[in-house]
N, C-alpha and C positions, 0 to 999 in steps of 0.2 A: 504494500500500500504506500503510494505517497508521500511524503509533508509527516512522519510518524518517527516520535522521537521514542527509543528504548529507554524509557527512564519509567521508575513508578510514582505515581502520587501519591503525594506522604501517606505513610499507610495509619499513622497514629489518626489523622481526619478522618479517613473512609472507614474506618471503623466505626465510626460513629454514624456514616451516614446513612439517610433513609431512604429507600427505593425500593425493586426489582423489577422482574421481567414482564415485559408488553406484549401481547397478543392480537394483530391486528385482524379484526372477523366482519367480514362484509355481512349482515346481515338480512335478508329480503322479506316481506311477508308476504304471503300468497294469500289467494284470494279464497283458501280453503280454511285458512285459519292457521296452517303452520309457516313451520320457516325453513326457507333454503341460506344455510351459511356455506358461505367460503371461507377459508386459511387464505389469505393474501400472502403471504410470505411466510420461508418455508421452515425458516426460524425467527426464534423469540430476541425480542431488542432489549437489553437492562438501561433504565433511568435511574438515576441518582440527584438526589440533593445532598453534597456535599456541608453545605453552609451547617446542618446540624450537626455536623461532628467538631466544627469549632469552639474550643474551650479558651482560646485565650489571645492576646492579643497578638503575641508570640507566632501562634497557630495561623492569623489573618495576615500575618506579615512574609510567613511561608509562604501562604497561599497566593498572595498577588505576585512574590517573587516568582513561582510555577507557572502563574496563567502568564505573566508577561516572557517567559520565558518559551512559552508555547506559542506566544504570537497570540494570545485568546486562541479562538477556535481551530486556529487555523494547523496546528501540529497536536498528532494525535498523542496518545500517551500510556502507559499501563496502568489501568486501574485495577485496586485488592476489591472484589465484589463481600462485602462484609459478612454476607447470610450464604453466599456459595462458591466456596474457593479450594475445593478439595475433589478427590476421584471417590469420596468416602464421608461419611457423617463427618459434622463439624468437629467430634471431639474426642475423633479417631485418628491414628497415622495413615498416610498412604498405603498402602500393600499390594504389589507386584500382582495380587491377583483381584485388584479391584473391578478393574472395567475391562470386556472382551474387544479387543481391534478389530477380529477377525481371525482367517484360517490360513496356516501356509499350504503353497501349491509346490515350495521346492523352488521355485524361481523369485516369489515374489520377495525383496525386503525392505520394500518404502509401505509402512504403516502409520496410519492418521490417530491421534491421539482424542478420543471421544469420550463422554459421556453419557451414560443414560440414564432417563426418567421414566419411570414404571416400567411394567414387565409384559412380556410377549409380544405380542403386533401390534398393539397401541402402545409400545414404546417409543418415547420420543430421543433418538440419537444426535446430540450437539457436538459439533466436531471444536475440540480446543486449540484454540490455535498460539496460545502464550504462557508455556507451561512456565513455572519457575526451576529456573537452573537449580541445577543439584538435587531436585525430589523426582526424577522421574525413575520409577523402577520399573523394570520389565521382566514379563517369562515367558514361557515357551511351555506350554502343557504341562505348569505350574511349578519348573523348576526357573528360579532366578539367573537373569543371566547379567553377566556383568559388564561395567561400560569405562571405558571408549573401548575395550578388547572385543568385545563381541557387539555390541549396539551403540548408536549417537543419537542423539534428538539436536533438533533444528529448534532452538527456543524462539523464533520469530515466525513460524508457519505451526508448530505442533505434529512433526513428522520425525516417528521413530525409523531410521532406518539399520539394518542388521551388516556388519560388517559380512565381505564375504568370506566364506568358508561357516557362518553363523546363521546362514540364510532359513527360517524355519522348513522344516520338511514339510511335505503334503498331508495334509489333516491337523495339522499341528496349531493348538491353541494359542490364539497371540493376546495377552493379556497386560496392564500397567494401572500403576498407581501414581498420582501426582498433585501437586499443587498448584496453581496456576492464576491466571490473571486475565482483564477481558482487556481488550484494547478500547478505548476511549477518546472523548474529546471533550472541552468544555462545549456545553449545549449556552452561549452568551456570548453578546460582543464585548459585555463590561461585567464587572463586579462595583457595586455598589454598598458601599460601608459608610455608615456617619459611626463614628468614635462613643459618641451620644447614648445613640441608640442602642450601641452594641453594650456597653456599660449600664445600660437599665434594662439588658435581658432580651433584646432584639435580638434574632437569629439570623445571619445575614441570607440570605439564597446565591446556592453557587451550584447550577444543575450542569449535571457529567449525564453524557447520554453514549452509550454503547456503537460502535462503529464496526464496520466488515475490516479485520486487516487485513 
């Protein structure tokens, strides 16, 4: 992607910030009494309001030095998603056999780092595209394999690939655990702070809205 700087947003802010994921659905009402929905797109967008995770003046002073540093909107950026940052429950470690990639064929070793959301065919599969270096583990029909010796991941696209001679065999379960990040940008041309305000409990608005990298 373009204009997209590999930095994170303080992560101490996003933590605190409030948001999640957007689902956009066309709805129609038919003349029968029900409804025809669409999925307009084929994944979900996260919104953030950053501004609530500001504690201090400290924190606002960070923050304008990031957004001017990003050009406002214009450079995109890594954000910590507060409520979904992991291949596993919040308050779990990763584990090499969290999420399924797929199967080897013996030739294949470029694998896309995903996630899924409920089970079976109404599963919904999010491809992660900004893992955090150093938590990505991988296996192979549940034994651990080790890295840079046998696998590497590409942390700006979310693509594990298998050194050769480490190529998964055919049938062979490709699984990983990780930690990760969405890419972002600020959703503003400005930030807006009175000193005032913010000193009698004003919460300033500083909306981050989710971007394709």
């Amino acid at each position: 992607m373009d204009s997209f700087h590999d930095v994170r947003f303080p992560t101490s802010i996003s933590f605190g910030a409030t948001g999640g994921p957007e689902r956009r659905v066309e709805i129609v009402a038919l003349t029968s009494g029900r409804e025809k929905r669409n999925l307009r797109f084929a994944h979900s967008r996260r919104h953030f309001d950053a501004g609530t995770g500001v504690r201090s003046l400290a924190d606002l002073h960070e923050i304008v030095a990031f957004f001017e540093a990003r050009r406002g909107s214009y450079h995109g950026f890594r954000f910590r998603d507060p409520f979904d940052m992991k291949s596993c429950a919040p308050d779990a470690a990763p584990a090499p056999d969290d999420q399924a990639l797929g199967t080897g064929d013996g030739a294949r070793a470029d694998f896309q780092l995903v996630k899924r959301y409920g089970e079976g065919g109404d599963a919904y599969e999010r491809p992660i595209r900004k893992p955090v270096a150093g938590t990505v583990r991988v296996a192979v029909d549940g034994v651990e394999r080790a890295a840079p010796a046998q696998f590497s991941v590409d942390h700006a696209t979310g693509i594990v690939t298998f050194a050769p001679g480490a190529v998964p065999a055919p049938g062979a379960l490709v699984s990983a655990g990780f930690a990760f990040d969405i890419a972002a940008r600020f959703d503003t041309e400005r930030i807006a702070i009175s000193l005032s305000a913010f000193k009698a409990g004003q919460i300033p608005s500083i909306p981050v809205i989710e971007i394709e990298p």
